[in-house]
N, C-alpha and C positions, 0 to 999 in steps of 0.2 A: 573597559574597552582595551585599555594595553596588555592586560592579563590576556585577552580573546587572545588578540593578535599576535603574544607572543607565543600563546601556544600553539595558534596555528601557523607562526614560523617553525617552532621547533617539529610540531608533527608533519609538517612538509618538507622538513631536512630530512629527520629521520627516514620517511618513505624515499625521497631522490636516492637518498643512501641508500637502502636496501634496495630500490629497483639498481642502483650502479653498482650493486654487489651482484644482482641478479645478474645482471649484465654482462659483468664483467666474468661472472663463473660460465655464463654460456659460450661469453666470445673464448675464453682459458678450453674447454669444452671443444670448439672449433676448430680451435688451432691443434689441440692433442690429436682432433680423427683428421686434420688435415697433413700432421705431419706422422702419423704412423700408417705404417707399409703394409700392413695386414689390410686395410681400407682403401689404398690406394688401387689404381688398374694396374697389372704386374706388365708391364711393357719387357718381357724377358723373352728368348728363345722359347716357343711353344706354351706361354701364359705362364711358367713355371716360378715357385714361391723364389722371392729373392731374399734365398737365408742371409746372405750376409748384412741384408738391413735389417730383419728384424730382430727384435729381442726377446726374453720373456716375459720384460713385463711390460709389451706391445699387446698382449693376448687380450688379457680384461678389461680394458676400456673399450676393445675394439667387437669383444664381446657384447657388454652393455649399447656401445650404437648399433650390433646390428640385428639385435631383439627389437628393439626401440624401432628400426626399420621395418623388418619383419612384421611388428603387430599395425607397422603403419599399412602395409602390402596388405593382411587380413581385415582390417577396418574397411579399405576401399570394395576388398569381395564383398562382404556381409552387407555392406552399405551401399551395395549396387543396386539402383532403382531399377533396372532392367531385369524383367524374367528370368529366371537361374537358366544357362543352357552350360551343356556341358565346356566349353569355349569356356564362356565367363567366370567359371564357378572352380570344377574339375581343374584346367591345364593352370587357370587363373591359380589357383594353389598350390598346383606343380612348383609354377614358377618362382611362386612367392618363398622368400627367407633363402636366396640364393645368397645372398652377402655373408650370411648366419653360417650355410652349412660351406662356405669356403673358411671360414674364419675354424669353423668346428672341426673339419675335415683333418684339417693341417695343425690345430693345437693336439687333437688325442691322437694322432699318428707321432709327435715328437714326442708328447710327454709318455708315453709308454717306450719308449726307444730311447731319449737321448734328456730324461729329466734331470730338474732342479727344483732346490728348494721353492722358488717363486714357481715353477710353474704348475708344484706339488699343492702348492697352497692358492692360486690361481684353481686348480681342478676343484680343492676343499670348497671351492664360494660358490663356482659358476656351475656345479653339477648339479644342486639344488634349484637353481634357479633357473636351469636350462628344465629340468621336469619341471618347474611350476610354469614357465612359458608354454612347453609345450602340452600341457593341461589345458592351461588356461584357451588353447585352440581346439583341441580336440573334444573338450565340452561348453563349447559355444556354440548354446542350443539355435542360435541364429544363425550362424554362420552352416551347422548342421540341417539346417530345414530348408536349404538351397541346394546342399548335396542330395538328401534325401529324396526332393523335388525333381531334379535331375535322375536320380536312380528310379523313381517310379517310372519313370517317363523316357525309357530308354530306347526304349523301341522306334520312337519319333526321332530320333535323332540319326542321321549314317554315321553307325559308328564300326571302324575295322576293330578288328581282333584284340589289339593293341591298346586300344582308345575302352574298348571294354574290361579287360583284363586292371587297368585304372582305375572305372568308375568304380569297378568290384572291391579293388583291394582299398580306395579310399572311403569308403563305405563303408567295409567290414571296421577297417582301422578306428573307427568315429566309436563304432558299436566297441569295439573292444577294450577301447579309452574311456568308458562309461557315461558316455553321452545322453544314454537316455533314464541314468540311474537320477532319484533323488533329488535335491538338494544337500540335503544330509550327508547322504553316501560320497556325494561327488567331494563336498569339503573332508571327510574322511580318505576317500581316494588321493585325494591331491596331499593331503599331511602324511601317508602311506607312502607314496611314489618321490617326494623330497627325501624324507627320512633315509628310505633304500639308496636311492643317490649320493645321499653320505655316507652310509655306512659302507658301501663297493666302494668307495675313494679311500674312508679310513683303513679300509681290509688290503687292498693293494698298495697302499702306504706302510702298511706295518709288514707284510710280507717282501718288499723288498730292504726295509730298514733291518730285519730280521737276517736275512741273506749275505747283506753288506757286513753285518755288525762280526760274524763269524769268522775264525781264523781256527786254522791247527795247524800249530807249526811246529816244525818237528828239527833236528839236529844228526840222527841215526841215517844213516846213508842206507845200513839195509833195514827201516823200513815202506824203501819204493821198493822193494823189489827189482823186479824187471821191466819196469815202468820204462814208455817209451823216452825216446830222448828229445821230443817235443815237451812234453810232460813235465817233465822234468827240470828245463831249464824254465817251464814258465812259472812256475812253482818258486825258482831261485829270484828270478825275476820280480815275482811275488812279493819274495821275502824283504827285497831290497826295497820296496816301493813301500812297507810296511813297517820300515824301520830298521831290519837285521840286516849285520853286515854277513851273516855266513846263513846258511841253513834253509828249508826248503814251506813256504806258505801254503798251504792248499783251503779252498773257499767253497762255499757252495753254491757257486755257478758250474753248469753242468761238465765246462769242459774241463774245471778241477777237478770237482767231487767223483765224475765216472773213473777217469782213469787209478786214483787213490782206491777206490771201492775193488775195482779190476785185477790190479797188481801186487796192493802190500801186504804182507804174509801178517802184519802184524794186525791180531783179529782183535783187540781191545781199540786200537785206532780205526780200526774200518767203522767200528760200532759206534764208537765216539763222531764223527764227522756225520753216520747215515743219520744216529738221535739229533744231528744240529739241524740235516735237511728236512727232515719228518716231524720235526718241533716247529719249526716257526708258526710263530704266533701261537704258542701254545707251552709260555716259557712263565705265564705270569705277572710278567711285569710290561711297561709300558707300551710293548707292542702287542701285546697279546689279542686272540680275536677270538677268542672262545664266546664272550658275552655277544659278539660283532654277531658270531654265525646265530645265535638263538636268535638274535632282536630281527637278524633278516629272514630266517625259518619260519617265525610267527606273522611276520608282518607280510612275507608272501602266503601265507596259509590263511590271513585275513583278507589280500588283496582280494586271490580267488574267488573267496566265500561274497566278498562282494559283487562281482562279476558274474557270479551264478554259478561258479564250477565246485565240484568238491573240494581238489585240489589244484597247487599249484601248477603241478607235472597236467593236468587235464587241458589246465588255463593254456599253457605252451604249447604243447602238442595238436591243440586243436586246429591252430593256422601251421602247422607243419605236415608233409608227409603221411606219416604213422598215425595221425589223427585222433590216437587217443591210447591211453597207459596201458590198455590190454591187448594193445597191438606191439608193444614194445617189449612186454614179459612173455607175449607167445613168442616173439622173436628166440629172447633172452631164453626161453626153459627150453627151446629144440637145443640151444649150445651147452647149456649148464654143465647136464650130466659128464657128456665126453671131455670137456672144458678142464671139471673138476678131476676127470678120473688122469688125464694128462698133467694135471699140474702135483696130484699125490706123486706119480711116477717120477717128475722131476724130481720134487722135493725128494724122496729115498733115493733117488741115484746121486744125490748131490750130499744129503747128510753121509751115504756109503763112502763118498770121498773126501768127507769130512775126516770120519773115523779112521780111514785109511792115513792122516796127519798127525794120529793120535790125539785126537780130540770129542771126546767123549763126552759132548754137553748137548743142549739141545741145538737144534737147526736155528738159527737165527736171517733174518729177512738182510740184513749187514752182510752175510756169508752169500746170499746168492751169488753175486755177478763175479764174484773169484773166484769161487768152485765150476760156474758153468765155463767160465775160459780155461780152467783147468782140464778140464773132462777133453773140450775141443782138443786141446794141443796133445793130451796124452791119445786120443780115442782116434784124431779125427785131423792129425799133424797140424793143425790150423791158430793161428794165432791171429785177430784182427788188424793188430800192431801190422804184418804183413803186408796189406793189401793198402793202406793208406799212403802210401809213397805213389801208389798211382791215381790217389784223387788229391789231386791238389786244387784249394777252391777255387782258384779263376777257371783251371783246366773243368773242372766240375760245372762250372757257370758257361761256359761256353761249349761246353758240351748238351746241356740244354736247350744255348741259344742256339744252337746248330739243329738239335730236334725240331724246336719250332720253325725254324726256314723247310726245312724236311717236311713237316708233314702242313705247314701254314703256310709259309714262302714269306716268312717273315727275316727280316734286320735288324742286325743289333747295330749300334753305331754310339761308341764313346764319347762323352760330352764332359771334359775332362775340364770346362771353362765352366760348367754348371758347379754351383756349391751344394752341397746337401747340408742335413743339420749335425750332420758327425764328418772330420778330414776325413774318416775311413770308408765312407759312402762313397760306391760307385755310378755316376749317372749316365743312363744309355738312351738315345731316339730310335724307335722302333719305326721301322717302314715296311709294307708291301712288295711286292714283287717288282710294282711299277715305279720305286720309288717313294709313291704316297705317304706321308705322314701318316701312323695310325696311335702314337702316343708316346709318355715316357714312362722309363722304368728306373728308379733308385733300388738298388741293391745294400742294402747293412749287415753283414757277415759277420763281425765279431760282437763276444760278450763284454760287458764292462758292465760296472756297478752303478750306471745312470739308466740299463735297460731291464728291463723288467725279463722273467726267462719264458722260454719256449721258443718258438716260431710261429708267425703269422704275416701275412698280406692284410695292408692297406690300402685304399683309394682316398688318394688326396682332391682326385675331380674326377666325377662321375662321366661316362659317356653319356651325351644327348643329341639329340637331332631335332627339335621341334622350331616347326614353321620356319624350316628347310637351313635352321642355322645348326652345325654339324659340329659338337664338344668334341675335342679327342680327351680320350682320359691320361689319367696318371696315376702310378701304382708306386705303391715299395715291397716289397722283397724283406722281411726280417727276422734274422736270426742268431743263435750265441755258441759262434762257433769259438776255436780256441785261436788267439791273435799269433801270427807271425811271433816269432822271438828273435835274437840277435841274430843265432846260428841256424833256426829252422822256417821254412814256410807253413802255411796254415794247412795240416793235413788233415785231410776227414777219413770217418771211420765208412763204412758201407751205408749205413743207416744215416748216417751225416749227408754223406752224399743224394740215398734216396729221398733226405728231408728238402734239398735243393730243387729236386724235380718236383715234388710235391708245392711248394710254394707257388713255385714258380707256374704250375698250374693253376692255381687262383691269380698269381699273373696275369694270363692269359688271360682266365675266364674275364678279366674285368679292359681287359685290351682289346680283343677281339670283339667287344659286346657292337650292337648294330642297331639299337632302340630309339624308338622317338621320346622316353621318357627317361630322365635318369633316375627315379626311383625303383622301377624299372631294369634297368642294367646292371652287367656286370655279376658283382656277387649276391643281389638285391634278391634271391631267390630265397625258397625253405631252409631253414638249417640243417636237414638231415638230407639235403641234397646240395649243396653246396660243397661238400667234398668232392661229388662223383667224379668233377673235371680233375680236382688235383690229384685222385688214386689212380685214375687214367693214367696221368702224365707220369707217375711216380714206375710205373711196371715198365714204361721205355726204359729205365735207369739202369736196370741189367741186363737187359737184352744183349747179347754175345755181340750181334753187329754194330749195337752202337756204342758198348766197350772199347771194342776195338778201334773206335772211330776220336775218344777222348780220354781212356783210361789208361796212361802212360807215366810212365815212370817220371818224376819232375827232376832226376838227374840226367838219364838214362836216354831217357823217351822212348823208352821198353814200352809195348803195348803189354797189359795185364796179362799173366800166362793163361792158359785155357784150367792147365792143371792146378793152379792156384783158386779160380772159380770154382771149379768143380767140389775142392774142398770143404771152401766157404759154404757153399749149399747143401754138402753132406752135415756139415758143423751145427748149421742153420736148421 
């Protein structure tokens, strides 16, 4: 009997115990989503993220409560006793996992912009298990056979344009996520679509670790050349931040590597720097991604084959546009020939001005962009360097936001108390003609070795408007132009400039949008139209009158000469 009793003391300590471990990890649990900012309501000027409370490694735990939320929001659709109607079912899933896509929205808009190690390895965990989440919804065949219900039965419901354009696309989306594959296939599918979600995280991890990792530094004063004197001192700048007390760094972020490629005569250095850009991940060693790209080439070329398509390019193309690959190569073969026949002509007028250097070897792909600014300045008086003293980037950025009031009647309005995720981040509130709130816009302008390269627009909050409550959105603006230096402001070259209008056109498109759905808005369209707003906005950029309206000299305040244009376009 004491034997019983005392093991049923001890097995009832033990269990208090783990349920006050239980306990006590939930209440630990509660306190973390009660004290992190990402989860809280942003009580800010126009709902805006308050960077200065969060951190990075606020992301993942705020991640994991709001999956956990989310699959709470689809348990209640799926497990709605009441008849599927498009209300309950349709908007019902609109709505749901808005916690998820604020938390999502604002983590891949910073970690491609302004990353760290934590948040680089925060992506490594939660990318995987953001496609197994959203799997796990898009083949629940229950949750699916309420949509589908509602899709059959559409005709019975008053639905506008808008309201159907939904059922449509969340419909197709169920089918396309393979909803109605298997058992088999779908556990196939779903180990397919985690795996690619790591391997793009490890591909964009090694491509900017590759980028960072690069240096050519050099001592020789001529070989810049005639390299501009922005260039150049960022380069020295460079060098300092690198360790050297003299001599000039050049990296391969764009607004090193062009101008180096451009200017220096010395053609074994140009070659050396273009093999550092044209290699990454392709050096061998731990960043390499040559295995990365096969393992995603096969495993998209199985997804397809699951999906029913041939291949992958079919899989994409079919909810795009172009609607399928032989619409894309009739496009592609009307351009080929003349394409090709222009690009032989380059090449021999460029290796001719090779030759003429006394240099008698083959053309090399490192020689382009020196020989073609050559030709310009001998052929064609033109030198780019020229025309850059009168786009200065604010002056560029405001010359935009002046287009947009021009042709939208839109406001910029500086919001210099708002923080963004980099000090270099500009934040503006856009208004209407009447005043009206219509959203914000963050602006990121320069390169640095935390941003990933190119340029793109983000939405951090989608426009909405359902059952008459009205989201304004919020954008950013980003790009890797070259930073300010001691003695110089941030000059852009032409194309620098046209890439401002160009962003800044998907800007728009996600500012302007007027939708009751925010899956819906904004940039939420086909991929191969999605550009159309921002090549629009990009052809304003040289238009003679609105030159003259922004294109001034940043000492001077010379308006751009007409004869200096006209060159650029013969050059061009």
């Amino acid at each position: 009997m004491k034997l019983y009793l005392t093991t049923f003391i001890l097995i009832f300590t033990l269990i208090s115990c783990q349920n006050n471990e239980n306990k006590s990890k939930k209440n630990d649990t509660a306190m973390t989503d009660q004290n992190n900012p990402l989860l809280k309501d942003w009580n800010t000027p126009f709902g805006t993220p308050p960077f200065e409370e969060i951190s990075s490694k606020d992301y993942l735990p705020a991640f994991k409560t709001a999956m956990k939320q989310h699959n709470q929001e689809i348990g209640n659709i799926t497990n709605n006793p009441e008849a599927p109607t498009f209300k309950n079912t349709i908007v019902a899933l609109e709505k749901s996992g808005h916690l998820l896509k604020r938390v999502s929205n604002l983590f891949f808009a910073v970690e491609s912009a302004n990353t760290d190690k934590t948040l680089q390895e925060t992506s490594k965990k939660i990318k995987p298990e953001l496609a197994a989440h959203y799997d796990q919804i898009s083949m629940n065949k229950k949750l699916f056979d309420r949509v589908n219900e509602v899709y059959k039965n559409k005709d019975k419901e008053s639905l506008d344009s808008e309201d159907q354009r939904l059922l449509e696309e969340t419909y197709k989306n169920f089918i396309r996520s393979g909803v109605n594959l298997p058992a088999d296939k779908q556990k196939r599918l779903k180990e397919i679509n985690k795996k690619l979600a790591a391997l793009s995280q490890q591909f964009n991890d090694n491509l900017l670790a590759e980028t960072n990792d690069f240096e050519l530094y050099i001592t020789n004063k001529a070989d810049l050349g005639e390299m501009p004197q922005q260039a150049v001192d960022a380069a020295a700048e460079e060098a300092v931040k690198r360790g050297h007390k003299t001599g000039w760094s050049f990296t391969l972020q764009r607004p090193s590597i062009y101008p180096f490629l451009d200017y220096s005569p010395n053609r074994a250095l140009r070659e050396k720097i273009f093999q550092g850009y044209a290699n990454r991940g392709n050096n061998n060693n731990e960043h390499d991604n040559k295995q990365i790209i096969e393992q995603m080439v096969q495993l998209r070329a199985e997804k397809a084959h699951l999906l029913g398509h041939d291949n992958f390019a079919e899989y994409v193309l079919e909810d795009n546009m172009a609607e399928n690959p032989e619409n894309v190569y009739n496009l592609l073969n009307q351009i080929w020939k003349p394409a090709l026949e222009t690009a032989k002509y380059d090449r021999n007028t460029l290796a001719e001005a090779m030759k003429a250097d006394g240099i008698n070897e083959p053309f090399r792909a490192s020689d382009w962009r020196y020989y073609v600014r050559k030709i310009r300045a001998q052929k064609y008086d033109f030198d780019q360097s020229a025309t850059k003293p009168y786009f200065e980037v604010n002056a560029v950025r405001d010359g935009a936001f002046l287009l947009a009031h021009k042709l939208f009647g839109l406001n910029f309005k500086p919001l210099p108390e708002l923080k963004g995720w980099h000090k270099d981040q500009q934040v503006f509130e856009v208004t209407d003609t009447t005043g009206k709130h219509v959203g914000v816009i963050y602006m990121d302008f320069f390169a640095r070795p935390s941003k990933r390269g190119g340029a793109w627009m983000n939405e951090i909050r989608e426009q909405s408007n359902i059952d008459g409550h009205f989201v304004t959105p919020i954008v950013t603006n980003n790009f890797n132009f070259p930073a300010p230096t001691k003695s110089m402001p941030s000059l852009l070259s032409f194309s620098q400039a046209q890439t401002v209008f160009h962003e800044f056109g998907h800007g728009l498109h996600g500012l302007l949008s007027n939708v009751k759905y925010g899956s819906l808005s904004g940039t939420n369209v086909p991929r191969d139209f999605v550009e159309f707003p921002s090549q629009v906005m990009e052809n304003w950029m040289s238009d003679p009158e609105m030159l003259k309206l922004y294109a001034k000299h940043y000492k001077t305040g010379e308006v751009l000469p007409a004869s200096l244009v006209e060159k650029m376009n013969k050059a061009n």
